[in-house]
GUNUFI-974311 format. One record per residue (C-alpha): x, y, z; residue in one letter. Coordinates in steps of 0.001 Angstrom, whole numbers, plus 524288, in hexadecimal, padded with zeros to 5 digits. Example, Ala and Ser with C-alpha at 12.3 -4.5 7.8 and 13.67 -1.06 7.14 Angstrom:
2
8300C7EE6C81E78a;835667FBDC81BE4s;
//
This chain:
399
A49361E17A1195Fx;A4A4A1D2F61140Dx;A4A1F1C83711C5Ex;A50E01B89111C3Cx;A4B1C1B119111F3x;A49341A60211A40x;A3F631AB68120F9x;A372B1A85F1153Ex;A379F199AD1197Dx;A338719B2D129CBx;A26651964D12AD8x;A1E15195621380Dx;A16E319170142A7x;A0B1618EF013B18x;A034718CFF1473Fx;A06341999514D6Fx;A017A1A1531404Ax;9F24919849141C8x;9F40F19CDC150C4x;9F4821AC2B14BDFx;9E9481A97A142EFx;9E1A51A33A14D15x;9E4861AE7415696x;9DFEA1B94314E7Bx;9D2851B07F14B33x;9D1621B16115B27x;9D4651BE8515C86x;9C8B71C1F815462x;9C0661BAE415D06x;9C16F1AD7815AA0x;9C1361A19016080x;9CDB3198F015C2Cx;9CED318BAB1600Fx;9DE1B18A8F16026x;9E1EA17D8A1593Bx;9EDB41833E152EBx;9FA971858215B99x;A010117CEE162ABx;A02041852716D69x;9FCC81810D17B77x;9F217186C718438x;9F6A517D9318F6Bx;9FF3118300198D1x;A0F7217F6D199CEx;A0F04175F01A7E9x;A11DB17DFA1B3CFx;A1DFC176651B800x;A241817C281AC64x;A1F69188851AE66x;A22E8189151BD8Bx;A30C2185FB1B914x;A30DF18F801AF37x;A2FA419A701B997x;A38951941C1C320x;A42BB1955F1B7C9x;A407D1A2461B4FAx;A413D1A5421C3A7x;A4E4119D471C44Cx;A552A1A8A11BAA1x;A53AC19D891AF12x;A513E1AA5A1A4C5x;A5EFE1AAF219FA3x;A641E1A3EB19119x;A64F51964219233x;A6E3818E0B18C27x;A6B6718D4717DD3x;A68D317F4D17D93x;A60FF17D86188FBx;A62B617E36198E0x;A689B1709019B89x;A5E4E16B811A592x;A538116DAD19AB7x;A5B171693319209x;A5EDC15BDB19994x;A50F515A3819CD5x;A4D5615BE219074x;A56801506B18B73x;A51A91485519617x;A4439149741941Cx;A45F2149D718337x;A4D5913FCA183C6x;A4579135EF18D00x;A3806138E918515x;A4061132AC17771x;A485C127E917BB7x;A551E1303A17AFDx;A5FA6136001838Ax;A630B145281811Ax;A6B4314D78188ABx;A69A715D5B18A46x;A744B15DA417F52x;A681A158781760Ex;A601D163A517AB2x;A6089172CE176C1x;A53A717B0917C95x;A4C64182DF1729Ex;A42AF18C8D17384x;A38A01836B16F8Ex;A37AF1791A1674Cx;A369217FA515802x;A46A21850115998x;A4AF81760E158B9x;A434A1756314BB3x;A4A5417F9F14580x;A585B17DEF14B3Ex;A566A16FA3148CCx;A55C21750C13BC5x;A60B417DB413D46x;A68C11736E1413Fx;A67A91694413816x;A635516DA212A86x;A6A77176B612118x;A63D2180A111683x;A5F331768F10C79x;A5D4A16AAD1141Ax;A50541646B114E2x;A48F21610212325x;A3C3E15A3D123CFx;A33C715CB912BA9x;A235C1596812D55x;A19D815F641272Dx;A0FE31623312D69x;A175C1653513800x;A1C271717F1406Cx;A1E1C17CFE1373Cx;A2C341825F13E84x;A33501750B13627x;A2E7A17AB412876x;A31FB1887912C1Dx;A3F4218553132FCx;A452A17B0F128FCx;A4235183E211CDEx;A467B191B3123C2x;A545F18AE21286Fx;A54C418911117F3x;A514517974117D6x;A46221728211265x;A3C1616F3011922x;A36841609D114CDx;A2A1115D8F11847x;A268614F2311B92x;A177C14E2211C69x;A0F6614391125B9x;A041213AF412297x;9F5D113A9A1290Bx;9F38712D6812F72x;9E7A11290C1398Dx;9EF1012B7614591x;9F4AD1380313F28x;A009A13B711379Bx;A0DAA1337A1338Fx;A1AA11384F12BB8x;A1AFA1349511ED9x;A272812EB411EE9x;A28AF12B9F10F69x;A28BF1382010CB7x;A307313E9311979x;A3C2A134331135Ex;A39E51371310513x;A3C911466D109A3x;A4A181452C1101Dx;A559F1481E1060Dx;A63EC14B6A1084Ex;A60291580A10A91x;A583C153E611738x;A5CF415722125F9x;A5288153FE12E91x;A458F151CA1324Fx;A3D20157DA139D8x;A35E814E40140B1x;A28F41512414A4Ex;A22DD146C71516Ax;A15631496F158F5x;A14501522D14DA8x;A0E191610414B41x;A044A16366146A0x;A01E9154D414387x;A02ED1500414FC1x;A09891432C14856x;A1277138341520Ex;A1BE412FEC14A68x;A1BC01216814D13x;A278211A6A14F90x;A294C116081423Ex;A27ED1242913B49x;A3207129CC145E0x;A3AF911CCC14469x;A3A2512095134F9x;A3D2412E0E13705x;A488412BB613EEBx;A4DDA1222213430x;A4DDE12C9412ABDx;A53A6136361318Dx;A5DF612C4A13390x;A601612784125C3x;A606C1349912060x;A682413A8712C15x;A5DB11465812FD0x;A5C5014C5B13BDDx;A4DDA14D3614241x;A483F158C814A0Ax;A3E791504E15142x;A34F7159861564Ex;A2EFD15696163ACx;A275F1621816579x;A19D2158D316A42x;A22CB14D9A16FB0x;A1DCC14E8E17B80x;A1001152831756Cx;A09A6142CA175C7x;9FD2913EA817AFBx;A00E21304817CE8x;A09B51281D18690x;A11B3120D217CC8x;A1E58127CA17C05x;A227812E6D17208x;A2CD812AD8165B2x;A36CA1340E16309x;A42611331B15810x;A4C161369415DC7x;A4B401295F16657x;A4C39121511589Ex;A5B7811D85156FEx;A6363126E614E89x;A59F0131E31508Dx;A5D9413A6E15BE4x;A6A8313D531558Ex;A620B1445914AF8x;A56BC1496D152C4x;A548D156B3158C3x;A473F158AF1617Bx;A3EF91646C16108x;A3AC51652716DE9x;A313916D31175D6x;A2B2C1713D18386x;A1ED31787117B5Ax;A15FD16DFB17AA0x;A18721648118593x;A179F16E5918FD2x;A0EA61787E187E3x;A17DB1837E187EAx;A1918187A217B1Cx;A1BBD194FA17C06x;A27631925618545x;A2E3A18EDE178AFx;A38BE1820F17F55x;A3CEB177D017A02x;A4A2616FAE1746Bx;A5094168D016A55x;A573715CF716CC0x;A60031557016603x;A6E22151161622Fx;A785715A4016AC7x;A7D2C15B1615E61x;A7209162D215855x;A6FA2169BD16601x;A7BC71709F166E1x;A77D11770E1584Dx;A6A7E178E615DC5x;A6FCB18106169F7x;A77A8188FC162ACx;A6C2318C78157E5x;A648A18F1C16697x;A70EA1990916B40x;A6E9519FC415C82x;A5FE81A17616011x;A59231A2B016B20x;A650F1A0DA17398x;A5D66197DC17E66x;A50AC192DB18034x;A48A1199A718D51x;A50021974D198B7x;A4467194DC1A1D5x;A3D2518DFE199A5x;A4638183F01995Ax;A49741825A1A88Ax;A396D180A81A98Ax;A39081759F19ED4x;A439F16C9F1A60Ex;A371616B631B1B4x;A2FEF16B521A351x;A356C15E851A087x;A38EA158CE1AEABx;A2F5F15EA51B69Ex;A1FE5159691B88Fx;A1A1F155021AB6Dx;A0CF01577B1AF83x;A09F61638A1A760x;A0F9215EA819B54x;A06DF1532119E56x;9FAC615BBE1A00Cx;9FE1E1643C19278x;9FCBB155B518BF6x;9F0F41509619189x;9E9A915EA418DB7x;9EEF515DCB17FA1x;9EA8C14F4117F65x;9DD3B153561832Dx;9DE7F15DD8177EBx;9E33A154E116F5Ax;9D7F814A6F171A6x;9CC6D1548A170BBx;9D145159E01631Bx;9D2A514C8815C1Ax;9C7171480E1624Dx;9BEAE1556015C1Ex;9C62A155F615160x;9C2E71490414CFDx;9B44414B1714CE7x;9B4CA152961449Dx;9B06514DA61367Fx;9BE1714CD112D78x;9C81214C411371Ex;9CED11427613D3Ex;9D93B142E414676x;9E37313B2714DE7x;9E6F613B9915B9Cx;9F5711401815D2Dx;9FCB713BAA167CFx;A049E1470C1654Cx;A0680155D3163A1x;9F9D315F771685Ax;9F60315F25158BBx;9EC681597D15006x;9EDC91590E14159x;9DFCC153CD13C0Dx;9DD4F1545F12CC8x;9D3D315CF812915x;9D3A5159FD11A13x;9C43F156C411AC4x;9C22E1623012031x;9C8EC169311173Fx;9C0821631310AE2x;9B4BF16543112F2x;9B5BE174991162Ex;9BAC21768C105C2x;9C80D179FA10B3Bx;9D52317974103A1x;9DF0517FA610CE6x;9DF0417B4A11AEFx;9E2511892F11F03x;9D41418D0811C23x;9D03118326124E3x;9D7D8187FD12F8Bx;9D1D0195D012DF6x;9C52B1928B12D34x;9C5BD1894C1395Ex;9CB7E195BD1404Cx;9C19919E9313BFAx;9B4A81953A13BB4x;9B76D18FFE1499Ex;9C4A9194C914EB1x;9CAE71880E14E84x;9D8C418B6A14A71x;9E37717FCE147ACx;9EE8017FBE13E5Dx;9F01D1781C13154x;9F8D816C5D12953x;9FDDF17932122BAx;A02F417ED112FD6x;A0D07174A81315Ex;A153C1743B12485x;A126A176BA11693x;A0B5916CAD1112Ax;A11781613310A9Ax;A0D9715F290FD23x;A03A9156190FB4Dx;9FD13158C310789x;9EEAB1575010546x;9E74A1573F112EBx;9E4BC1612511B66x;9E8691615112A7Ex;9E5DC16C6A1360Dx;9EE8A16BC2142B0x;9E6EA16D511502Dx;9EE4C1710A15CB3x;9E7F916DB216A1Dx;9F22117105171E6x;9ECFA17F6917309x;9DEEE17EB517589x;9D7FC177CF18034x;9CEC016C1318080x;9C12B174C517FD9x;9C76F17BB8175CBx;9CAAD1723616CB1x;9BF0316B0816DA7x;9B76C177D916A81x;9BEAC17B0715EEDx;9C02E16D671596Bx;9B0AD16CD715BBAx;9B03D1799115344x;9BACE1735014742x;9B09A1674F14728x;9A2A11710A144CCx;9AD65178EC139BBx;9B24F16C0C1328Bx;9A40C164D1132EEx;99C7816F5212F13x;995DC16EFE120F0x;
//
């Protein structure tokens, strides 16, 4: 039996393939420190849960309306809406069942076999895989290492948009990189979209993912932009529930009324109790969102702290994400190794510290000559980290 040749072109969830690797290294005994999934080890906030149960009690286990139940879906605009500047209504809002299906009917939507979207590299795998199996081409635009940690290169992102381009995909509070735009790299963004009439997936996935009080920029709020920009949105990481698999895209009612009908041709509706429990999500008491911050913060602070003792590495704080991205080139000349992969493997099997790599998130763009590793700390505790990190210092120092 044969099967479609577009197949060929699906890639990944590269994580989830160094999570299998790492779980058959434990299996056989193993300690594994578990820097490489974003998952979450810290439990979903028990308002949410409570009301979770009380809606499957109420007889909320039926199909839901394809776009969304209205109350979440008000809420929703409400609360979206407020956090950027802008009004939306629930006619800007259809539910998904989490937030990857906006990436790939965003695609659906708005590019045709043979038209070009870019998209950043590094960045999450699912844009690579999903432009070039719905038959476009996927255009890589590439950031730049700074001190406080990474910025677009804009010359180049410009210098890549032809008449064959449709949109850009466009993450702020970035993975793996955990890169924030300032206000003049969103501002020139948002120009060209404009000038070269593109639309812009902005995804939001770590939005709500910050570690500081200012408040956050968002591009739809620039003028011109919210005509042309749909939000990936998501409950996963805010409230730690990953595996509940909820979230939205939001956007022009325009685009939403496609985007509901692509959600009637697949899954039908998005769990029905699910979304009754994420309206108290979103209006109820914010205090275990809250707490699922302050732990990651403290996570956050004790692996930059260890990570930059260690001889060769140096790296930012982000104010963003539950990510670091530190370049491990030195390290790389220092242990005689030419592929970063081997580094990876023998960092799992010397001292079971197990993290992804640059070549996780995107092919490499040409010219590339550094070498970068991704660490997660969103799945493995304080003691943890600081034992494993501890462990990656005696393996990169020693003779």
């Amino acid at each position: 039996m044969n099967y479609a040749n577009r197949l060929n072109n699906l890639g990944t969830e590269t994580a989830f393939a160094v999570s299998l690797l790492a779980k058959s290294w434990e299996d056989k005994g193993n300690r594994v420190y578990p820097f490489h999934l974003g998952d979450m080890n810290l439990a979903t906030p028990e308002n949410i849960i409570e009301a979770t149960i009380k809606a499957i009690r109420d007889g909320h286990t039926g199909y839901a309306p394809a776009q969304g139940i209205l109350p979440l879906r008000e809420a929703l605009a409400e609360n979206v809406g407020s956090m950027r500047g802008v009004e939306y209504s629930a006619d800007n809002i259809a539910i998904q069942p989490g937030g990857k299906p906006t990436v790939w009917k965003f695609i659906a939507v708005v590019m045709n076999p043979g038209d070009e979207v870019l998209y950043p590299n590094p960045g999450y795998p699912i844009y690579e895989s999903q432009i070039e199996f719905q038959g476009g081409t996927a255009v890589p635009y590439a950031y730049t290492e700074t001190m406080s940690g990474f910025a677009i290169d804009l010359v180049k992102l410009e210098a890549s948009i032809t008449p064959k381009t449709k949109a850009i995909i466009y993450n702020n509070f970035q993975n793996p990189i955990s890169a924030s735009s300032s206000k003049e790299e969103m501002e020139t963004i948002a120009t060209l979209a404009i000038k070269h009439n593109l639309w812009v997936m902005a995804d939001d996935a770590y939005f709500e993912i910050r570690y500081s009080n200012e408040k956050p920029l968002s591009i739809v709020s620039i003028p011109g932009m919210k005509e042309r920009t749909v939000i990936l949105y998501t409950f996963s990481k805010k409230y730690a529930m990953t595996g509940w698999r909820l979230g939205a895209t939001i956007g022009p009612k325009s685009f939403i009324e496609k985007v509901a009908k692509l959600n009637v041709n697949d899954e039908s509706c998005s769990n029905h109790f699910i979304q009754y429990a994420m309206i108290e999500g979103l209006t109820g008491d914010p205090s275990g969102y809250q707490s699922i911050l302050q732990e990651l913060k403290r996570r956050r602070d004790t692996a930059v702290n260890m990570l930059n003792t260690i001889e060769g590495i140096f790296v930012p704080t982000p104010e963003s994400t539950f990510y670091l991205f530190p370049n491990v080139s030195k390290i790389m000349a220092k242990k005689g190794f030419t592929d970063v992969a081997q580094l990876q493997k023998a960092c799992l099997e010397n001292i079971g510290v197990s993290f992804c790599t640059r070549n996780h998130f995107g092919r490499p763009v040409p010219g590339e000559t550094e070498y970068f590793i991704r660490f997660a700390y969103s799945g493995i505790s304080v003691d943890d980290i600081e034992e494993g990190l501890a462990h990656l210092k005696s393996y990169f120092e020693e003779s």
